[in-house]
C-alpha angles and dihedrals in degrees: 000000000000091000098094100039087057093043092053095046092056090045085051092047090052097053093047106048105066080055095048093043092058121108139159088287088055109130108241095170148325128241102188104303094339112098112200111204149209095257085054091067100043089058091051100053087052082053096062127094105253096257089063110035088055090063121134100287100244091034088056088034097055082045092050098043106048081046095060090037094061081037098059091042091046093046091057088056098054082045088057088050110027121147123211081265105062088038089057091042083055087058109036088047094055098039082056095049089045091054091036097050087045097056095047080058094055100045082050096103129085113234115239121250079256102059094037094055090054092049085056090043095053090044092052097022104190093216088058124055124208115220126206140197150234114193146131121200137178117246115214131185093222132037078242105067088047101055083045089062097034081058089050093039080056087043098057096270111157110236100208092059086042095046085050095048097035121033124101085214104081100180090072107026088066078058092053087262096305113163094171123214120338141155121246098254087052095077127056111278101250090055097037086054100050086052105053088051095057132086121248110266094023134116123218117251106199116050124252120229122216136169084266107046143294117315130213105186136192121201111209102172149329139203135173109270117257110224114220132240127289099233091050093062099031098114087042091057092050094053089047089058102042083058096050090054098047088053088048100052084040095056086039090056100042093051092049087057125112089235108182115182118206100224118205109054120130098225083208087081087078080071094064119077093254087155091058082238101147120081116257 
């Protein structure tokens, strides 16, 4: 009477063992010498957009497989036949997907309430204000032309038709010049600092020189910036934070190194074909 149970526990061992011994160095197939495995797959699965990679399993299976299969055969001939080229672009394509799987590791954390409240503190820091402006100005190409609408600005000329006529930028000037609400640092040096200088309502009267022309400027307003609230920004501020430790385990890594620079190189050889690129 027990014969069969036992019989159809043992059937039943045998079909789910090999299963259950399969793992990412499980043989799939064999192109040649090249054994393509199990774990092969599976990356490349990862490695799909979602519409595809939620085929039906053989169907994907039967795609994935005759892909890395081409692939493989095709892989052996470019061996047989790699440049320097090819042989540099091996190494410099695996050393990036080593660093690069290294650091998604590392920003895979989630910051505690406490450091992301000190990453919102130090951006918005209380003891420090931060002020912002309301201004519109009139971009020329000469010192010139600036003083020369600076004289029709002192004369009744209305800022927002000369900005329109006048302005090389043309962005705002199509605005009246308008540039809306900005921080100080927002701006190139030369023009934050001029406005931070001016009263409110009042127009410059000497022009200010950038790296991209003279600039008459008008200051409408200010205010002191309003920070916002921590929950808005609160998956900005993880992210912020998950880059910053990234950077710093990268700088931390890097300086540990043993770095050892060949001297005596002439850069100027990268401009010589080293790789027999060119056609002969």
């Amino acid at each position: 009477m027990l014969v069969r149970p036992i019989l159809a526990a043992l059937l039943f061992s045998a079909l789910v063992l090999p299963a259950a011994a399969q793992d990412a160095d499980t043989v799939v197939a064999k192109v040649n010498d090249t054994e393509i495995t199990l774990g092969q797959m599976a990356a490349m699965k990862l490695g799909l957009p979602p519409d595809m990679a939620s085929m039906p399993a053989q169907e994907l299976w039967d795609l994935m497989l005759d892909q890395m299969i081409r692939q493989a055969a095709m892989a052996e001939v470019g061996e047989a036949t790699a440049t320097p080229r090819d042989k540099a672009a091996l190494v410099i394509d695996r050393r990036a997907y080593l660093a690069g799987a290294a650091l998604e590791r590392l920003a895979e954390f989630e910051p505690t309430d406490a450091e992301i409240q000190a990453a919102y503190e130090k951006a918005f820091p209380a003891d420090k204000p931060v002020t912002e402006y309301d201004a519109d100005h009139i971009l020329l190409e000469t010192e010139e032309a600036a003083k020369a609408v600076i004289d029709e600005l002192a004369k009744g000329g209305d800022f927002a038709k000369l900005a329109e006529e006048r302005s090389i930028d043309t962005g705002s000037g199509l605005n009246g010049g308008d540039l809306g609400w900005f921080t100080q640092d927002r701006m190139v040096k030369e023009f934050g600092d001029a406005v931070a200088g001016m009263e409110k309502g009042s127009t410059s009267t000497t022009p200010v020189k950038s790296q991209f022309g003279w600039h008459v400027i008008k200051l409408n307003d200010s205010r002191v910036q309003q920070p916002p609230a921590l929950a808005d920004i609160r998956d900005a501020l993880i992210q912020q934070i998950r880059r910053d430790k990234v950077e710093a385990e990268i700088e931390k890594v890097t300086a540990e190194a043993k770095v050892e620079k060949t001297e005596g190189l002439d850069p100027a050889v990268l401009n010589t074909d080293i790789l027999g690129t060119e056609t002969k």
